[in-house]
LOZA-508165 format. One record per residue: residue number from 0; x, y, z of N, C-alpha, C, O in turn. Coordinates in steps of 0.2 Angstrom, whole numbers. Atoms other than C-alpha are relative to their C-alpha. Layout:
LOZA-508165
{NUM {X Y Z} {X Y Z} {X Y Z} {X Y Z}}
...
This chain:
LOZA-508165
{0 {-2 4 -6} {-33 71 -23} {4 5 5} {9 8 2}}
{1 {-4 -1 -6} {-27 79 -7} {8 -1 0} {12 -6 -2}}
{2 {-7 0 -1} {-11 84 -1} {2 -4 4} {-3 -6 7}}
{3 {2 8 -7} {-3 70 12} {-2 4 7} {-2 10 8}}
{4 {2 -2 -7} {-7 72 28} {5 -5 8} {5 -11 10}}
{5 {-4 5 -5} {6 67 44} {-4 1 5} {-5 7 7}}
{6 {4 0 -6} {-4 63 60} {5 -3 6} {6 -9 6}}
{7 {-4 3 -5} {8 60 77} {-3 0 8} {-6 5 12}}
{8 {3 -1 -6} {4 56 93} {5 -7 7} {11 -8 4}}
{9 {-3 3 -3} {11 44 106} {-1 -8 -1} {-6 -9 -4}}
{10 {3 4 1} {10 26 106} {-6 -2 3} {-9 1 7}}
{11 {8 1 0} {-7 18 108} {-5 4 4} {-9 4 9}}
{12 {8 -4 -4} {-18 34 109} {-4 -1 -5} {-9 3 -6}}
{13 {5 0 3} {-27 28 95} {0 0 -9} {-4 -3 -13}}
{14 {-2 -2 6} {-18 33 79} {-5 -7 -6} {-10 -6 -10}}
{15 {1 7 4} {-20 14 70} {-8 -1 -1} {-11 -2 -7}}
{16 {6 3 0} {-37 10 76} {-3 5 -5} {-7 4 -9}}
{17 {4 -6 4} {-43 28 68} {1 2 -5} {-3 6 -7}}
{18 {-1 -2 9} {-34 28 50} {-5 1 -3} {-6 6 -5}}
{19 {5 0 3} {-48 25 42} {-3 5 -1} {-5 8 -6}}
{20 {4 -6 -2} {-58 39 48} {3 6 -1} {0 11 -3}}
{21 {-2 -5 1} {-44 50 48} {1 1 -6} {1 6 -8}}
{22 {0 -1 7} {-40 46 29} {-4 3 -4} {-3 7 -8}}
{23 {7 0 4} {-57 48 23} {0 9 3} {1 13 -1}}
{24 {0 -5 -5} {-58 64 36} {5 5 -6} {4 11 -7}}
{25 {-6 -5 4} {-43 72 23} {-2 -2 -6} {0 2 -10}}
{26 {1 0 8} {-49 65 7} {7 -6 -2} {8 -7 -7}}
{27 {-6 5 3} {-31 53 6} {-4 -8 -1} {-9 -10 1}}
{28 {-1 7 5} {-30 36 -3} {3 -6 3} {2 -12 1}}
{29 {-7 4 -1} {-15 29 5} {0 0 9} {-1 5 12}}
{30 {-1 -1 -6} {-12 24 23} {8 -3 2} {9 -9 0}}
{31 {-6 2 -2} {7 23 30} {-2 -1 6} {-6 3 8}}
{32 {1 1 -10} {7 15 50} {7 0 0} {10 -3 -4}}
{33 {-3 -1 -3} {20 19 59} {10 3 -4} {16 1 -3}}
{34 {-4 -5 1} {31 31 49} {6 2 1} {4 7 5}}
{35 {-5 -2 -6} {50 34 56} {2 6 -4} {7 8 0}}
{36 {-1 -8 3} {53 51 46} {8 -1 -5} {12 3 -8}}
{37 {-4 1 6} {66 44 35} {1 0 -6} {6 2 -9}}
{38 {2 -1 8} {60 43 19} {-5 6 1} {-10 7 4}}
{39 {6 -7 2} {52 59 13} {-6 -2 -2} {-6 -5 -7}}
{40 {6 -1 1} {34 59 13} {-1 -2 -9} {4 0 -13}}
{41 {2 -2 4} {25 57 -3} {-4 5 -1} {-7 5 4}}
{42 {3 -5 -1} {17 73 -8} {-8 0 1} {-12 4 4}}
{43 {8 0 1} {-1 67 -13} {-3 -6 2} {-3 -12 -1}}
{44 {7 3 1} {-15 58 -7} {2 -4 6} {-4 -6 9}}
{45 {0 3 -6} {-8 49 8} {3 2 7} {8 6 9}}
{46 {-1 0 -8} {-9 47 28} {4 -2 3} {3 -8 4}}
{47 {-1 4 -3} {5 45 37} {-1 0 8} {-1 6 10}}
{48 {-2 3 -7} {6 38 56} {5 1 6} {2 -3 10}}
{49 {-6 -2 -4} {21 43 68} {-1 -2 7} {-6 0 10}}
{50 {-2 -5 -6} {27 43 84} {1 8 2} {-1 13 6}}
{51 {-5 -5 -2} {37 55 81} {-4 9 -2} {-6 10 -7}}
{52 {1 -5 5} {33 73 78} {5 3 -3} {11 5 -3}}
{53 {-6 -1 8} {39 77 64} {3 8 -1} {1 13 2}}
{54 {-2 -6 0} {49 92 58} {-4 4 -5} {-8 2 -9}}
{55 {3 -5 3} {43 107 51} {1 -2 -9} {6 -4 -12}}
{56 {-1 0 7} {37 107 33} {-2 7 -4} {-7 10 -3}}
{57 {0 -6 4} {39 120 22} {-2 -1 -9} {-3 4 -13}}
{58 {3 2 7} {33 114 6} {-9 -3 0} {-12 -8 -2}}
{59 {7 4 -3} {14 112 12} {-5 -6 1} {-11 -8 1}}
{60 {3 9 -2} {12 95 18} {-2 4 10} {0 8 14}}
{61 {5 -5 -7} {0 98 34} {2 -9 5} {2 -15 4}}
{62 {-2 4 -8} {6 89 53} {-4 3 5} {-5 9 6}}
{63 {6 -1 -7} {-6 86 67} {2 -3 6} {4 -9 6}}
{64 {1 6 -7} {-6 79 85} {-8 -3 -1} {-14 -1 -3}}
{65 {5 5 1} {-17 66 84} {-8 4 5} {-13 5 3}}
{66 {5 -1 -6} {-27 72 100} {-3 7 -2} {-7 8 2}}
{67 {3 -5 4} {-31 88 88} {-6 2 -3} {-9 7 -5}}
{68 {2 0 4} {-40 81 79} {-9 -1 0} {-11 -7 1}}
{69 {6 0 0} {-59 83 78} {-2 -6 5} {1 -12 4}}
{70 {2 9 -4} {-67 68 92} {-3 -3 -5} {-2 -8 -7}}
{71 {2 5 5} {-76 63 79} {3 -5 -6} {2 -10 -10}}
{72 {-5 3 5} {-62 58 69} {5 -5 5} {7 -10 3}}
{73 {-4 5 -6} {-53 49 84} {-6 -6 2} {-5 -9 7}}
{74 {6 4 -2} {-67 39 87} {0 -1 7} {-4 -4 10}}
């Protein structure tokens, strides 16, 4: 299983509608919606959602703008 993956973008460019595609797009299992960066991430297997972007991670968890992200994964 894949490492998690945070994807952040603003509100309604999409993020919700396209989990699926972006989970699958990373190989994760798990989908969190709407994320507030409180709770520490789990390391493995899951997508989470944001507003916000997130702070730098140093331990190899991978953060994206939504609008980065392949079109074909954004539907």
């Amino acid at each position: 299983m894949n490492k998690s993956v945070i994807v952040f973008g603003p509100p309604g460019c999409g993020k919700t509608r396209a989990a699926q595609r972006i989970a699958k797009h990373f190989g994760l299992s798990r989908i969190v919606d709407g994320w507030d960066g409180r709770e520490r991430p789990q390391l493995i297997g899951t997508l989470y959602l944001t507003n916000q972007v997130p702070p730098e991670f140093h331990d190899g968890r991978r953060a994206y703008a939504f609008e980065s992200l392949p079109k074909s994964v954004r539907g």
